[in-house]
N, C-alpha and C positions, 0 to 999 in steps of 0.2 A: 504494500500500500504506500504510494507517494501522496507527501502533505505539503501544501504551502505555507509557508510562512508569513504572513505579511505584516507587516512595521507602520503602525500609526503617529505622527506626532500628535500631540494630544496639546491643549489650552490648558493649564491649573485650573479648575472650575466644580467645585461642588459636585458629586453624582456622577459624573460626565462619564468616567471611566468606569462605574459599575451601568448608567444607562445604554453607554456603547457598545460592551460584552454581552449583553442581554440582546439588546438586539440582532448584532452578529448572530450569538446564538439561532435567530430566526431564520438566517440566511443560512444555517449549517455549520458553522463555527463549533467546535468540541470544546474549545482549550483555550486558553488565554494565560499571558503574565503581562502581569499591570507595572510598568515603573512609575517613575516622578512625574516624566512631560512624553511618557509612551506608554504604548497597549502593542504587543505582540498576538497575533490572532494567528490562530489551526487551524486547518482544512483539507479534507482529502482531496486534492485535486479534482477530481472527477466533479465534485460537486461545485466547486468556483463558478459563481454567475456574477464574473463582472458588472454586469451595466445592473442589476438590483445592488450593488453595493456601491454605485456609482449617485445611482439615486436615494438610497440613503446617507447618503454623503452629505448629499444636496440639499435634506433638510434644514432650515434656519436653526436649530437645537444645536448639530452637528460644526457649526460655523467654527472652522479654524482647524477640524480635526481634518489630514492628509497623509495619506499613503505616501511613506517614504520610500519603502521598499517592498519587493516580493521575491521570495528565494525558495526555493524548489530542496523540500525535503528525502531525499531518497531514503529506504528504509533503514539500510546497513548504518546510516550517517543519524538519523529519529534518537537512538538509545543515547550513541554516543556524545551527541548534543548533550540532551539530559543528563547523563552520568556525571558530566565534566561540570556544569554548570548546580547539579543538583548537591548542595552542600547540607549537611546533619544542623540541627536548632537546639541549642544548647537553651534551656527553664529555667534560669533562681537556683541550680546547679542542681536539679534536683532531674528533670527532665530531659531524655537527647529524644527529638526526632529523628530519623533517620529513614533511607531508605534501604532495602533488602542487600542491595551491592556493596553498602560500607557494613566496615565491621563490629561487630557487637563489642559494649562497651560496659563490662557492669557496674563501676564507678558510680552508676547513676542508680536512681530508684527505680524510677521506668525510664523505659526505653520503648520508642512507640516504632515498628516500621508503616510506614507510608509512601505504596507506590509511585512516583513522582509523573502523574496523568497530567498535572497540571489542575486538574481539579480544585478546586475553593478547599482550603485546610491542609496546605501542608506542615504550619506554622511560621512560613515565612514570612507572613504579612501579621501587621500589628495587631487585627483585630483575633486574630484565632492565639497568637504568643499572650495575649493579656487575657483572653479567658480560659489558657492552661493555665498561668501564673496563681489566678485566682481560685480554678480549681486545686490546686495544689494547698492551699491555705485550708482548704473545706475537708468537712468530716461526709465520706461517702459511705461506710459502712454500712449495710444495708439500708440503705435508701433506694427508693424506685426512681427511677432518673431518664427524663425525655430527650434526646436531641432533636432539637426542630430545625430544617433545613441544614441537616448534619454531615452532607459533602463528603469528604474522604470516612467519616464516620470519628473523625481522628479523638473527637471530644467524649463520645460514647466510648472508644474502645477505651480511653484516659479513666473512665469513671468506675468502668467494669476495672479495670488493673488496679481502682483505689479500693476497692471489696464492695461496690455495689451490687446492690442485688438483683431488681429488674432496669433491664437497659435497654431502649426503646431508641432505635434512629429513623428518624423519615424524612424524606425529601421527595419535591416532585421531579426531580432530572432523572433519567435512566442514568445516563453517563455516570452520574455521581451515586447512584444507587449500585449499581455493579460495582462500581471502585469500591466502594462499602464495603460490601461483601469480599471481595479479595482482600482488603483491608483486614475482616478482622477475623478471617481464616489466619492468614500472614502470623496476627498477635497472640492466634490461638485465645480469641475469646468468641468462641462459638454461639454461648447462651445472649448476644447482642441481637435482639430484633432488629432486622431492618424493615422497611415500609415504604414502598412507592403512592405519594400519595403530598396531599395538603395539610393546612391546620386542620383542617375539617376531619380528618382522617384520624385523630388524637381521639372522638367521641368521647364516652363517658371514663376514659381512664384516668384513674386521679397519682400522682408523682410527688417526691420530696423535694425534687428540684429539674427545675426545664430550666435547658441551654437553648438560646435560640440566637445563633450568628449568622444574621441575614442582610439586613439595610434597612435604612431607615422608614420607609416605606411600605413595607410587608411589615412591621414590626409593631408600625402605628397600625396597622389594618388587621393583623390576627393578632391582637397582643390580650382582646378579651377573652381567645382562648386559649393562650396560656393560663392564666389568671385559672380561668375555670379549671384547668387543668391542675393546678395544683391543690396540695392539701392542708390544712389552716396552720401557719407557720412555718410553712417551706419557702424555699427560694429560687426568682427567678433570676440568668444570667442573660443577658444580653451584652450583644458588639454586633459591629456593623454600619455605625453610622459616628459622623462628626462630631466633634466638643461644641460646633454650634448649632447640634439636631437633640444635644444632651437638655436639655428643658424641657422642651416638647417630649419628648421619650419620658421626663420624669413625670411631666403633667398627666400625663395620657397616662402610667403607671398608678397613681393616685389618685385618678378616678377609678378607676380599679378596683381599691381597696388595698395597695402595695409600696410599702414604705422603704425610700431608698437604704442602701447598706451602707455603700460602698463606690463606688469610682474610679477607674483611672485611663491616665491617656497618653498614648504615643503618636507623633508623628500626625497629631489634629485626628487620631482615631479613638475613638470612648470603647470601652469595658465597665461594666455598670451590673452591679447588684442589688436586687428588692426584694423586701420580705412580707408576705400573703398576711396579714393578721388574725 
């Protein structure tokens, strides 16, 4: 399978770069890595339809973002890209990410592997490193525990390795649902539900604590059923969104009925904790 590459420059702008993945996505996009002032986007060749990405382009939204580049992935060259570029995420020293190719390090408490798809969670980006950090500080012992929109699954397999008891992942992407699943084969934590599916899909299950690292905007929109989701003095985790969307996230939390913990922020990105009363 041949993939292309292609190289956006991107404007600083709010969203900009989780709305432009998203949409890609529409167009067939798999994969994505976000930098500073770029978005690198995947694609099998086969599927590439220029002139629909041309015209999305062209939206007033999109104003500023440009295709730098396009470079033709062959397969043999796919891994080796990633292997070389794909580097282990050291936690509060307590955590290594890593993927299956570097070698095991037991120095650490956990050690999580995580196939390097590209998938949302490998812990490279600030918002998935600050709600390990956080999980890390918490008591997971038999707690029932939800990931919502849980990506490589990297946050569920982290809670089942803390001695949690039921562990729940769902998300609507296939992509990130199968990664899942290979994920926590890999960690050898089997008894991790996964779930293809929405908030909607949580029904009547009740948890000690739901993680939900998503974006600002699904967050504000299914955040009642978190809420419902939990059990009277559990907590909810949340990242995904800016230090200037952290307000609005707390407002919308306490109407709720969910009183903030906690907080913190890297790189203009929030991790933020509430407690169910």
């Amino acid at each position: 399978m041949t993939y292309l590459e292609i190289t956006f420059a991107c404007p600083v702008r709010e969203e900009l770069d989780e709305i432009l993945t998203a949409r890609l996505s529409e167009l067939g996009f798999d994969s994505f890595l976000t930098e500073e002032t770029s978005v690198k986007a995947y694609i099998e060749q086969h599927l590439f339809d220029n002139p629909a990405l041309n015209e999305l382009l062209s939206e007033p939204f999109f104003e500023g973002v440009v295709v730098e580049s396009i470079e033709t992935l062959a397969d043999k060259n796919w891994n080796a890209l990633w292997e070389s570029n794909y580097q282990p995420v050291i936690i509060n020293d307590l955590c290594r990410v890593r993927a299956p190719f570097h070698e095991p390090d037991p120095a650490f408490k956990f050690e999580l592997l995580i196939e390097p798809r590209m998938s949302f969670g490998t812990a490279h980006h600030e918002t998935t490193s600050q709600m390990i950090a956080m999980m890390l500080n918490m008591d997971f012992i038999g707690k029932d525990v939800l990931d919502m929109g849980s990506g490589t699954a990297i946050l569920a397999i982290l809670a089942k390795k803390s001695g949690a008891n039921v562990v729940w992942a769902i998300d609507n992407d296939e992509w990130a649902y199968n990664n899942a699943i290979d994920n926590i084969r890999l960690n050898d934590t089997p008894d991790v539900k996964v779930l293809l599916g929405d908030a909607s899909t949580i029904g009547t299950m009740k948890f000690d604590v739901v993680i939900a690292n998503i974006n600002r905007n699904i967050l504000l929109e299914d955040m009642h059923h978190y809420a419902d989701a939990l059990k009277a003095g559990s907590v909810l985790l949340m990242s995904g969104f800016y230090e200037s969307d952290l307000q609005m996230i707390t407002d919308k939390a306490t109407s709720l009925g969910l009183t903030e913990i906690e907080h913190t922020a890297k790189n203009m990105w929030v991790a933020a904790s509430y407690k169910k009363k």
